[in-house]
N, C-alpha and C positions, 0 to 999 in steps of 0.2 A: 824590881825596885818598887819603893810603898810611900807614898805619897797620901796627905790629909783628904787631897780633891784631887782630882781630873779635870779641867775642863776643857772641853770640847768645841774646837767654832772659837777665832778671837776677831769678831764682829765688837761694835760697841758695847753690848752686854755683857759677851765673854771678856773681853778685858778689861769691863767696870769690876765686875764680880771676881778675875784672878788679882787685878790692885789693891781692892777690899779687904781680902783673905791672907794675900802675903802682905801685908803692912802689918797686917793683926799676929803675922807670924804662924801664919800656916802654911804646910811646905806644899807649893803649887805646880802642878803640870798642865800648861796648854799647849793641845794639839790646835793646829792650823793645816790644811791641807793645800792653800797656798800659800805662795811665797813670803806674801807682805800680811800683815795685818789690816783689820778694816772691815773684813767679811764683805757687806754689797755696799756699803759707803765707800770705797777705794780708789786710789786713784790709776791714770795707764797716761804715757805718753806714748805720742804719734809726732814722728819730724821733729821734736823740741819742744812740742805745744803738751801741755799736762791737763789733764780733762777729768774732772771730776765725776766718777761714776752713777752716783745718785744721789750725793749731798748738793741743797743749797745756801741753805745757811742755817745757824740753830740758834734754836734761843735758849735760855735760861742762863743765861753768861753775864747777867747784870750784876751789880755789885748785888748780893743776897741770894741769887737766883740759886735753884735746886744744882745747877751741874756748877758752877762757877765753886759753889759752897764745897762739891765733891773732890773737885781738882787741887782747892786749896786745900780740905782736910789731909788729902795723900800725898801732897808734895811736888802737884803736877804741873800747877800753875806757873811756877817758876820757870819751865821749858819752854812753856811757849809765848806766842803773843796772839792777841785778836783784834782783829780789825771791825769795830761798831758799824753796821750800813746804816747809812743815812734816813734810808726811807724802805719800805719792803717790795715794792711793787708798782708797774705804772700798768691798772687793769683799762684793758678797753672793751667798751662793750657797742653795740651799733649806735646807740646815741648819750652814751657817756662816755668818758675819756680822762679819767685822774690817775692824783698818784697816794696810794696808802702810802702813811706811814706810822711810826710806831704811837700813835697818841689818839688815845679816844677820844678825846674834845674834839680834835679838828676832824679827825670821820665823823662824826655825829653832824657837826656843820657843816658840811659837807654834803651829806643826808637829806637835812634838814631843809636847805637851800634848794639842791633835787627836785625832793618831794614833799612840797612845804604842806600837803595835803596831808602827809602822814606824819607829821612835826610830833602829835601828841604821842602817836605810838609807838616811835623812834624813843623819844623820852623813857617810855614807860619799857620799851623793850631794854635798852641799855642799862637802868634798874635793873632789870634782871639778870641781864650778865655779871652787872657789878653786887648784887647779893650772893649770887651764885659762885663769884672767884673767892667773896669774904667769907664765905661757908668751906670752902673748898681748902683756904688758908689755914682756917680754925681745924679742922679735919687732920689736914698734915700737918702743922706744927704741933697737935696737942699731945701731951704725953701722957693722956690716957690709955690704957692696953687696947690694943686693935678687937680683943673681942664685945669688951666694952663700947668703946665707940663703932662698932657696928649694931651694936642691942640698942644705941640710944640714936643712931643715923635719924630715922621720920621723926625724931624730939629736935637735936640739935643742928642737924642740916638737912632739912627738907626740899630744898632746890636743887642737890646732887641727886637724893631718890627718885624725884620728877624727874630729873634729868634722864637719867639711868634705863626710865621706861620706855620714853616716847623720841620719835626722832629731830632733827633740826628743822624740819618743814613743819610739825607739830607745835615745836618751843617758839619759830618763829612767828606764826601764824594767829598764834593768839594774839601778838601785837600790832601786827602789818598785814595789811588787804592787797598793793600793789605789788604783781607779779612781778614788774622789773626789778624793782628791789628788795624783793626779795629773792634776787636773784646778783642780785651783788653783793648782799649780805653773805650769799654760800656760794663767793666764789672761789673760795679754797677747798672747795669739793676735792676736785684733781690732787690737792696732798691728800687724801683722805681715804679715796677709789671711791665713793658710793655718792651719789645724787643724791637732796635735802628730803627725797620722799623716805630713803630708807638708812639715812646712814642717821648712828645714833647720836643724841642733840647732848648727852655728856661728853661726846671725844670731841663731836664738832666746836664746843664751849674751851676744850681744852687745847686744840691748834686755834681757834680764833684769839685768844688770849695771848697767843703765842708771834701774833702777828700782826695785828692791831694794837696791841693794849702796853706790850714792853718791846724796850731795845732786843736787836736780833743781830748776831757777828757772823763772822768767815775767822778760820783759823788764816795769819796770817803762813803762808808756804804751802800753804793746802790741807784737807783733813789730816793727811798721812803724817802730818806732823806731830798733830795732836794725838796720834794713835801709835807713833812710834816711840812720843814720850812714854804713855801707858805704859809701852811694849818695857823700855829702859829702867822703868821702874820696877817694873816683877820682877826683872833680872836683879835691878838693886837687894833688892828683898831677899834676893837668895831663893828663889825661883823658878823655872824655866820655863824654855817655850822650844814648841821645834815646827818650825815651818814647813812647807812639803811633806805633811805627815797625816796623810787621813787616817780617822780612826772609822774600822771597818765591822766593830763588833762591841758590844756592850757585856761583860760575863756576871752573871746572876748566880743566885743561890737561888736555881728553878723560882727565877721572876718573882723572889719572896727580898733581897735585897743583893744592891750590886756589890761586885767583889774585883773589878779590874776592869780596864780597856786595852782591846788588841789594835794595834796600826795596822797597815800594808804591807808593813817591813815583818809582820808576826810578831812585835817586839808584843810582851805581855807588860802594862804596868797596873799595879794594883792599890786601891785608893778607897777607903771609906766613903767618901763622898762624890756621884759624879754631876757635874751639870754640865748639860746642853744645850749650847748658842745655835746647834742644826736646827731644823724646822722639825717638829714633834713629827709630823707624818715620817721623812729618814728613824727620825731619833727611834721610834715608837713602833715601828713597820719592820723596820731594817736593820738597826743597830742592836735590840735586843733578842738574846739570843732567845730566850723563852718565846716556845710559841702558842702557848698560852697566852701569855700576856700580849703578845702582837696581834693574837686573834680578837682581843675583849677591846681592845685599843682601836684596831681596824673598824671596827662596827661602828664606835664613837665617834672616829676623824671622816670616817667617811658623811656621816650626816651635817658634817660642817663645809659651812661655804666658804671660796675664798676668793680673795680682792683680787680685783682690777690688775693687767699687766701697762706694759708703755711700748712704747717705739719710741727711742730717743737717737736725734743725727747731732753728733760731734762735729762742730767746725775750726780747721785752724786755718783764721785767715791774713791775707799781706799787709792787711793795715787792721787797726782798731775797729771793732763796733761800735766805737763811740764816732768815728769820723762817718759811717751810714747812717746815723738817728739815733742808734740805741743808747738813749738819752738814760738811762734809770739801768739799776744793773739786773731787773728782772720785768718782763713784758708777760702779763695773763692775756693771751686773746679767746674772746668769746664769739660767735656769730649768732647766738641766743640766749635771753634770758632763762630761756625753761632749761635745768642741767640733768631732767631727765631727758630732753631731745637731743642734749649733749650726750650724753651718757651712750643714749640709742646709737648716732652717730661711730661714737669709737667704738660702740659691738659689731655693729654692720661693716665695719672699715671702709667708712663712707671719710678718705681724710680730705676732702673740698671743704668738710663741713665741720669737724668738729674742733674744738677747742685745742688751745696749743699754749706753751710757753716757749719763749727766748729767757736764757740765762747767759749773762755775760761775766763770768768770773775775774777774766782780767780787766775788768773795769778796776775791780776792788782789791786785785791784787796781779798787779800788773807782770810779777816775776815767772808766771805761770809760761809765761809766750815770750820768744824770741823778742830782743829791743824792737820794738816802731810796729810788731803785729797784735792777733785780736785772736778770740779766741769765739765761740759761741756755742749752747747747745741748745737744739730744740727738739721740746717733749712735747708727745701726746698720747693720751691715755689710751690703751688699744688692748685685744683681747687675745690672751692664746690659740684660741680657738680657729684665729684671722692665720693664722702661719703653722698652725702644728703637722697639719695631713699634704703639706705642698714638697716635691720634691727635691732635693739639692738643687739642680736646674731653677726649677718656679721659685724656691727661696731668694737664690742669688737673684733674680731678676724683680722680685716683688719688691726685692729690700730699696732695689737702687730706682724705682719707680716711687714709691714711698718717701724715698727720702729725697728727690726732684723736685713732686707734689709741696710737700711742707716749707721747702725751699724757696720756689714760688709764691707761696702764701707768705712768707716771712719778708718777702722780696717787697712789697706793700706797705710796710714801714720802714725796711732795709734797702734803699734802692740800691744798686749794685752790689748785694748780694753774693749773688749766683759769680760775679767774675772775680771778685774776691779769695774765692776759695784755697788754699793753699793742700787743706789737709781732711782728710773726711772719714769717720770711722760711724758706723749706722748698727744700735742696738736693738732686737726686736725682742718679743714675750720669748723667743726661744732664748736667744744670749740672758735674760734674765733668769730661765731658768737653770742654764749651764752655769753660768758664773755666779751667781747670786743665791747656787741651792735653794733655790724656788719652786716646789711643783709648779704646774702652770704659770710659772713665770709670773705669780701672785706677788707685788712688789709690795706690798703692805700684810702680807701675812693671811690671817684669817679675815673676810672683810668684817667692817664695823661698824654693823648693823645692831641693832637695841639687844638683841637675844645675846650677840658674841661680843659684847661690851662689858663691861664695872666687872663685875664682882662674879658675871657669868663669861666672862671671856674665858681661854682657854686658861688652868691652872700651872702655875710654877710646880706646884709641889705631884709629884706622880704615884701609883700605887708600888711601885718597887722604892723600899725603902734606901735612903742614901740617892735617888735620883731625883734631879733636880732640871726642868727647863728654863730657859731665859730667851728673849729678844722679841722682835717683833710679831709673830704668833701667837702670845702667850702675853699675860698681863704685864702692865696695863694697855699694851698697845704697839704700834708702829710707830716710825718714828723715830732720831736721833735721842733727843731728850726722854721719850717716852723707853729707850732700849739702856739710857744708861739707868732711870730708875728702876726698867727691870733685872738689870745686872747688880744693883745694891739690894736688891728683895732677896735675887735668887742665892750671893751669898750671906744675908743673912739668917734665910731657911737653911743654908748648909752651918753655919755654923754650931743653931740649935739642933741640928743630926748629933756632928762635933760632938756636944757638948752631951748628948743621950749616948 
């Protein structure tokens, strides 16, 4: 059977890009190799309690916003509902203790109050976020051709090039001298994987925006809802999808352009156009049968670095989180200003020490957990490297000491905690790599660092012609919002294939 596209992986990408395609009336195949859709944003229940894999809330869902605009264009908005959070985070650091929320005013006074010592550079930094979002608007709304507004970028938006090169400790630092706050300023490192010495100060401007600056929702029913809408629409479209169906081969005209994908089952289907939601290393290693082009490929991916993993413990408990303190439906804890001594910390697997969040889902949607209970997760940033060489024995036994340790720590705002507990399921860098098709359990893909950022991050478009990447590996980034704009790029590079 001959299908317009393939696509591969229905993660957020993959089913931005198969919604895209078949709305536009191109005849679409998505393979998923599990059950559900969602790729590593997914949801699993445990006892009744439903636990959100690795989403915590997204933004761009405002009236105008990039993904809100996407939903409405394809018909998707109508499915579901969203629930606005209130506020994004209650961060606490050894001697601070607020709560962000989505308004720059009140952060900056906030700030300012703080460190009324740095008042002036506070000012003068927040100018620069805010030329830098007005550049960045004028960028993507203008309907000058992309090659053009890349020839005139250092004319017309000079604060994304700056951005592009130097990191968030750089961008910050010209403005603010005080090491604490400039360590609150980047405490959304942990969504990011990379400490403000190395991670690049264009993504860092682009979640900070995301989070301070606009409203941020939860799908109301959980993500899966949002994603099985997607799902119901390709199908509307005249479409398919087949879940439980890995694809195990990618077939070339000797790695000059593709000509089909094979499954598990040997089924063969054959498609001018493929794109893949897999992570490039699979897609580009593995998947293609040319070993030419997986040799020339190999040399490339191997010089690239990649982010940060987690240890995240799932809790479903007999009563609410909101009846122990957890007052906000998301807790950042820091035990340090410096998030390169953080950072250090989750490399060592030092977890006494390093940073951690609580998320509380059914604060904000309560239908997640059984009537009168609570649900919670807590993450912390952690390395493959901490769990890869330990036995099945040392695994099982690391995990459930691991997840004790953060327990205890959380037990510090959460008093009665630990008796609570109803239901327990503990992810480490290995489950993210098994589940989440992760090498090293890399939950943000490539890290994003200045070099594997803008315009040099990893490309959508590949050297075998008709093949196409998408999601978080791959431009623009990590990320909910940042994977469905890579799923509208990646098909609309297929549809100019299409159309050649």
């Amino acid at each position: 059977m001959e299908y317009d596209a393939i696509i591969i992986g229905a993660g957020a990408a993959g089913l931005t890009a198969a919604v895209k395609l078949s709305s536009l009336g191109k005849k679409i195949l998505l393979l998923e190799k599990q059950p559900v859709p969602g790729g590593f944003a997914t949801t699993f229940n445990r006892k009744g309690f439903i636990f959100e894999s690795a989403w915590h809330c997204v933004d761009g869902l405002q009236e105008g916003g990039e993904l809100r605009n996407f939903l409405e264009e394809y018909g998707i908005i109508q499915k579901i509902n969203f629930i606005e959070l209130k506020d994004f985070s209650r961060i606490i650091y050894p001697e601070h203790d607020f709560t962000a929320g989505f308004n720059r005013d009140s952060f900056v006074k906030y700030l300012k109050k703080s460190f009324p010592q740095e008042s002036r550079g506070i000012e003068r930094l927040f100018g620069a976020f805010d030329r830098f979002y007005r550049q960045l608007d004028r960028y993507s709304y203008s309907k000058i051709p992309v090659s053009l507004k890349i020839a005139l970028a250092p004319i017309l938006y000079p604060e994304i090039i700056r951005a592009s090169f130097i990191t968030a400790e750089q961008f910050i630092g010209k403005f603010i001298t005080d090491a604490k706050l400039k360590g609150i300023l980047t405490d959304i490192w942990s969504f990011i994987g990379l400490a403000p010495g190395r991670l690049s100060a264009f993504y860092y401007l682009i979640v900070f925006r995301g989070y301070y600056y606009l409203p941020t929702s939860y799908v109301k029913g959980s993500s899966r809802e949002l994603f099985k809408a997607m799902a119901e629409k390709i199908r509307e479209n005249g479409s398919e999808i087949k879940f439980n169906t890995p694809a195990v081969r990618i077939i070339t005209d000797d790695g000059k352009a593709v000509k089909a994908v094979v499954t598990d089952k040997e089924e063969i289907f054959k498609a001018k156009v493929v794109i893949s939601n897999a992570n490039p290393i699979d897609t580009l290693e593995n998947l293609i049968d040319s070993p030419v082009t997986r040799g020339r490929y190999h040399k490339n991916l191997a010089g690239l670095e990649k982010s940060i993993s987690a240890c995240q413990v799932y809790l479903g408990l007999k009563k609410p989180a909101k009846d122990l303190g957890m007052d906000h439906f998301m807790f950042s804890v820091n035990t340090s200003y410096s998030h390169e001594e953080d950072l250090e910390s989750c490399l060592s697997a030092d977890y006494d020490n390093c940073s951690f969040s609580l998320v509380d889902h059914a604060q904000v949607e309560p239908a997640l957990v059984p009537d009168g209970k609570g649900s919670l997760i807590i993450m912390a940033i952690d390395s493959y490297t901490n769990w890869e060489k330990l036995s099945p024995q040392e695994y099982k036994l690391k995990k459930q000491v691991v997840a004790k340790r953060l327990i205890q720590r959380a037990e510090k705002y959460l008093p009665g905690l630990a008796e609570a507990i109803e239901a327990m399921e503990i992810a480490t860098p290995k489950t993210m790599e098994r589940y989440g098709s992760a090498p090293g359990g890399a939950i943000y893909g490539f890290a994003q660092t200045p070099e594997q950022s803008t315009f040099r991050r990893f490309p959508l478009k590949t050297e075998v012609r008709g093949l196409f990447l998408t999601g978080a590996w791959t431009q623009p980034g990590a990320g909910v919002h940042a994977c469905f704009i890579s799923g509208m790029d990646a098909a609309k590079s297929a549809l100019n294939s299409l159309r050649r």
